[in-house]
N, C-alpha and C positions, 0 to 999 in steps of 0.2 A: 689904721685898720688892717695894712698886711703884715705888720708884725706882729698886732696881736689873732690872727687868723692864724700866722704860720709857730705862735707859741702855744696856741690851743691843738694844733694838729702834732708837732715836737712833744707837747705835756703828751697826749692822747699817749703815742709811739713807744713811750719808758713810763708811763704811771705815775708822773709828777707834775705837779704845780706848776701855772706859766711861769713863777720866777724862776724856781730852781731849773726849771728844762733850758732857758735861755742863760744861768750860769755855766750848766753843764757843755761838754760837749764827747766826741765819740770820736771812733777813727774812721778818718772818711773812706777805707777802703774793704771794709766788709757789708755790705746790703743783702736783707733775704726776706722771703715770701714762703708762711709756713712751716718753719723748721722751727722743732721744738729746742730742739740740740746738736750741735755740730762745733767742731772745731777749727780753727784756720790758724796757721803764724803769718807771723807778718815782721819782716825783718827791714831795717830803717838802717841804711848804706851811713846815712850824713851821720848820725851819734853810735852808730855801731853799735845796735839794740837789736833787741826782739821782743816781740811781744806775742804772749800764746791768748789771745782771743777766743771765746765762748759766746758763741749765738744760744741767747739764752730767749726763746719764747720772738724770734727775730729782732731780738736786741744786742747788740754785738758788746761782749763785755771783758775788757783785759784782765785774767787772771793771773796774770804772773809777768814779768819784765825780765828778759835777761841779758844780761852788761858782758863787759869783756870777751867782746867777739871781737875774732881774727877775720881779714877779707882776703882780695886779690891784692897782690902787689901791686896791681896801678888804675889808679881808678875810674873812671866811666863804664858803661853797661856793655859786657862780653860782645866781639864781632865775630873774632875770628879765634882756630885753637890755637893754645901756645901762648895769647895775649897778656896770659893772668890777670884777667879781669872778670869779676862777679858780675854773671848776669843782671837785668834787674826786669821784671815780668810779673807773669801770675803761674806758676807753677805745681806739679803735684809730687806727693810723696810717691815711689814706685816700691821700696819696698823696705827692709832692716836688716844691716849685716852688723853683724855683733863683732866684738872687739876680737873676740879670737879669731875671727875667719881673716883678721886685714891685718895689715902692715904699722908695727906699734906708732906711726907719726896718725893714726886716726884714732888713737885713743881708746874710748869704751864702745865705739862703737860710730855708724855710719845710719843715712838718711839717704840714699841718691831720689835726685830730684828729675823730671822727666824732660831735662834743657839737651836738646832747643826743643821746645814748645811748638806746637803748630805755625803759630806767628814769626817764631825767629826762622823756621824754614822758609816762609815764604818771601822773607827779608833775605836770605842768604846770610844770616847768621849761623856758623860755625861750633866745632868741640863739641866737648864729651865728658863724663865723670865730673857732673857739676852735684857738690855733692854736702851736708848737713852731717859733720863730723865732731867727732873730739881730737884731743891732741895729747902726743907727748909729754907728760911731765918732766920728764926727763930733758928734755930739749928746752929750757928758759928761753934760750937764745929767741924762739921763733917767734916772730910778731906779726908773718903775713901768710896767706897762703896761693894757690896756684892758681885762683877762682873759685874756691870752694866757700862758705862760710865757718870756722871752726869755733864750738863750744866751748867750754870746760865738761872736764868728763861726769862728774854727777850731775850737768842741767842733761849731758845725751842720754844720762843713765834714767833722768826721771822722763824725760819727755818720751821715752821708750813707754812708759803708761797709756800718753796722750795721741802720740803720731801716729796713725794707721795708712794704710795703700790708698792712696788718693786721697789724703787730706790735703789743704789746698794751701800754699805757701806765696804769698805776696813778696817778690824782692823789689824794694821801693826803693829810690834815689834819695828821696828824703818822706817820711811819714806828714801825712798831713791829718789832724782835730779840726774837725767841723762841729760848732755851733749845734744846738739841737735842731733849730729852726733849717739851718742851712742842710745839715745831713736828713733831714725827712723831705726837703725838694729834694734834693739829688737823687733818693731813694725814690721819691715818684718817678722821674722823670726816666732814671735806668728802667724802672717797672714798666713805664708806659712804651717804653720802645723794645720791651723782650713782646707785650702785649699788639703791638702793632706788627710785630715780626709773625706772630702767630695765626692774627686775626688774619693776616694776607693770603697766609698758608693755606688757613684752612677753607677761606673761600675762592681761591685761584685767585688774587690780585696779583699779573705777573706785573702790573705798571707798578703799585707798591711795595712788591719786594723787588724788582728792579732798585727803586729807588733807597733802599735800606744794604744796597749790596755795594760793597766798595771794590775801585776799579783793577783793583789786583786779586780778587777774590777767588776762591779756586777750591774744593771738596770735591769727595770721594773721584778725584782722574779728573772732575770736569773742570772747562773754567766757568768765568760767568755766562757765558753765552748758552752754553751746553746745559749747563745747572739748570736755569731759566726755563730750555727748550722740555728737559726732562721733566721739571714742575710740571707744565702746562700739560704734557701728555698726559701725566699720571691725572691732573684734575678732571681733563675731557672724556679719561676712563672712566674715574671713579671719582664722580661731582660733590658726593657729601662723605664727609670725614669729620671724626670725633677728635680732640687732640689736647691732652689736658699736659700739665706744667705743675709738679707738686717739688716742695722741698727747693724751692729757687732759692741758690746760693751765689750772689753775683760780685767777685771779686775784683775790684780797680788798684789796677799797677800808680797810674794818673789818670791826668783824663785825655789821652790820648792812647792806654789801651787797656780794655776791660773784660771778663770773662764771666759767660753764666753758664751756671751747670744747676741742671736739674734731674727728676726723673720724668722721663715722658713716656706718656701712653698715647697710640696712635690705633685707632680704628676707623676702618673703612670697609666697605663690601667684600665681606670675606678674609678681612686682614687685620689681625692683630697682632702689635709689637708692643713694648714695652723694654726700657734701657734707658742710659744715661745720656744725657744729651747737653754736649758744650758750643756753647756760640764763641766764637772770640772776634771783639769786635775794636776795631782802631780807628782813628779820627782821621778824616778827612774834609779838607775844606771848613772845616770848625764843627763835624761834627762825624757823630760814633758811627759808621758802616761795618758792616757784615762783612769780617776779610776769611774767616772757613770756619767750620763748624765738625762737630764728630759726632759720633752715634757709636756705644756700647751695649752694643743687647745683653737685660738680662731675663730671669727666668720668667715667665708670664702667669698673669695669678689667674687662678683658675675662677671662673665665673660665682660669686656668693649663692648658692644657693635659695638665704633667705629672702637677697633680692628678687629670684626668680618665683617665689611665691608670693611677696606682697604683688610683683606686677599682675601675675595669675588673678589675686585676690581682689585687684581694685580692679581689673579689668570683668570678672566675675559680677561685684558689686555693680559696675553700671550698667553690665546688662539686666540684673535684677533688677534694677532701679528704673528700667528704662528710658534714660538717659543717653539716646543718640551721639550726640557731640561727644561725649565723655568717652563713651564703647569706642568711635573711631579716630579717638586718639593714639589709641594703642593698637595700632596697624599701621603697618610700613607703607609710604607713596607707592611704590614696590611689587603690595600684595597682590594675590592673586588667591580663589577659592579652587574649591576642588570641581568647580563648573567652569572656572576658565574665565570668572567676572573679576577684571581688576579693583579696586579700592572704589573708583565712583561707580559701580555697576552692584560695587557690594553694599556701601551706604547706601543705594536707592534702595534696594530689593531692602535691607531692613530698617531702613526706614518706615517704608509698608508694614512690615510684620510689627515693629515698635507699637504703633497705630492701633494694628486689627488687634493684636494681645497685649494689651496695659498691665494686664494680672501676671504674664510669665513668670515663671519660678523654674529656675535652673539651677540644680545643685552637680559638682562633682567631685568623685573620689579615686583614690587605686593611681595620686601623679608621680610618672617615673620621668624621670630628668635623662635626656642621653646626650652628653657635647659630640658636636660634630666640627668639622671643619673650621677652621679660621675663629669668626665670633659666633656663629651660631647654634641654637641647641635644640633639640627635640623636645618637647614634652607632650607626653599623654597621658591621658586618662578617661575615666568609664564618666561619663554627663547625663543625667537625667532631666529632659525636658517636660515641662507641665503647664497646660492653659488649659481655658475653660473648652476651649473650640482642638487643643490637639496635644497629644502627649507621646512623649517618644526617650529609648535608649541609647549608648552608640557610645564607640569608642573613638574620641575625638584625637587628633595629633595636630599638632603648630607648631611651627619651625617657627624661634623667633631669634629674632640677632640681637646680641648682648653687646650691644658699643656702649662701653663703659658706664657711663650712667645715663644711658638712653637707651632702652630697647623698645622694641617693636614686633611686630608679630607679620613676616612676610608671606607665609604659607598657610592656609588652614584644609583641613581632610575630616571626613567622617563617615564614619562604618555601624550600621546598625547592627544590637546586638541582641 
């Protein structure tokens, strides 16, 4: 029953039949959540390969192989400079120096990769100029390199299509094919613990993310202790926080150490970020811990407007409808009226009115959008009220906070006109 449980979940994962999914298998070291398309290498030390992988719809699929690669002269995973030895990690591309600009022993051209890695700093791993080269033709002779890995010069000339700034490069001691069945557990079970790391975060679990942090852990200056003390301030500031994880690309070296990168969006009370966010996580005790993390801020996307008018629109709709429950879903715990009645002072009072006027009809036009600060935005407009027992005009304003895909409506004001 668990093998055909875990061949119906493998079929599900790539669109195949439980037979073929359990002939198949995949490279155990690319996992993702959401990505349409992205790229990763992945270079295999034991047969001196590569393979250029395609997250195709988060199915990871090797497009091309490439053979006669040069390493370090001697081999185990990089400690110290000067050892010539090929790191082995999870890595990114930093940037592309073409052939002209370098020294002809690198051929058509260069890859440097961003070693050491957060993780070999924390290790006291060493060097510099670890680097995704070609070579010399010219030079037969040479069969090793200094730690570098060296191509042939048309696989650097074409991968110059594929490579970009921060694609993500697996240097593996040996490549490991998983099973279909076997690579969709490991794929839950890396998801369930990016998903545990998250879910702690966002509601102040400092006993649970204590417990996901490994005892050498250490980000942005802090260590664990500081990190922890910093969380817990920020949660008793600011208790509710939105924190979404799109594009999870999560690359394993082994399984002793693994890296996810996604983009993340974080909203809170007046705060909103949006950037790249890498966990890098190593085994401890027989399992994966939180040894440091990094954060790239990028540009912040400006609130959709069409969201901000279906929420207008349905929160409109229930008050016409009147539909209590419904209208005070869309107001912040927060709010407050322009009488100074917070949320339960505002529900009673129209609740009453819900009651006395069944018939209401509330129309409004003339809405101007204005972003202010952090998440939240302005909008107003001219509202026309109408019951059998009272009718009235005014030009209403509500501040309401756009946390991502939840907003609310903290403020309301109204001015007759």
């Amino acid at each position: 029953m668990l093998q055909l449980k875990s061949c119906i979940l493998a079929a599900w994962l790539v669109g195949l039949n439980c037979v073929a999914a359990l002939a198949q298998t995949l490279p155990g070291h690319v996992f993702s959540r959401g990505v349409e398309q992205a790229h990763v290498l992945l270079v295999d030390k034991a047969v001196r390969q590569a393979h250029l992988i395609e997250i195709q719809n988060d199915r990871p699929v090797i497009v091309r192989t490439y053979t006669d690669l040069l390493f370090g002269e001697n081999d185990g995973p990089k400690v110290v400079a000067g050892d010539k030895k090929t790191p082995e990690g999870v890595y990114q591309i930093t940037r592309f120096l073409s052939g002209a600009e370098l020294d002809a022993r690198y051929g058509a051209g260069a890859f440097p990769l961003n070693y050491p890695n957060p993780v070999d700093r924390i290790e006291g791993r060493a060097g510099s100029g670890i680097w995704l080269h070609g070579r010399d033709d010219t030079d037969q002779e040479k069969v090793v390199t200094r730690g570098c890995v060296a191509f042939t010069n048309p696989d650097i000339a074409g991968l110059q299509d594929v490579l970009t700034e921060n694609t993500p490069v697996v240097l593996a001691s040996q490549a490991d094919d998983l099973t279909m069945a076997s690579y969709a557990r490991e794929r839950a079970r890396l998801l369930r613990l990016l998903d545990d790391y998250l879910a702690a975060w966002k509601t102040g679990d400092s006993a649970a993310l204590n417990r996901l942090l490994h005892s050498e852990f250490q980000a942005s200056g802090k260590d664990r202790s500081a990190w922890l003390e910093r969380k817990q301030w920020i949660h008793q500031a600011v208790p509710q926080r939105v924190i979404n994880a799109q594009d999870v690309q999560i690359l394993r070296e082994d399984e002793d150490q693994v890296m996810y990168q996604y983009t993340q969006s974080y909203c809170a009370d007046n705060i909103y970020t949006r950037g790249t966010k890498q966990l890098y996580f190593k085994a401890q005790d027989g399992q994966l811990k939180l040894v440091t993390e990094r954060f790239s801020p990028l540009p912040t996307i400006p609130m959709d407007e069409t969201r901000l008018s279906n929420f207008i629109s349905a929160w409109l709709q229930s008050w016409n409808d009147g539909n209590i429950q419904d209208y005070i879903r869309h107001y912040s715990p927060q709010f407050t009226d322009s009488k100074g009645r917070d949320l339960a002072g505002y529900q009673a009072y129209k609740t009453r009115i819900f009651r006395q006027r069944p018939e209401q009809q509330i129309h409004i036009e003339q809405v101007q959008v204005t972003p202010l600060r952090g998440n939240r935005y302005q909008l107003q407009f001219n509202q026309t009220y109408t019951s059998r027992a009272y009718r009235d005009k005014g030009r209403k304003t509500l501040i309401v906070n756009g946390c991502l895909d939840k907003l609310a409506i903290e403020k309301e004001t109204w001015a007759a006109l």
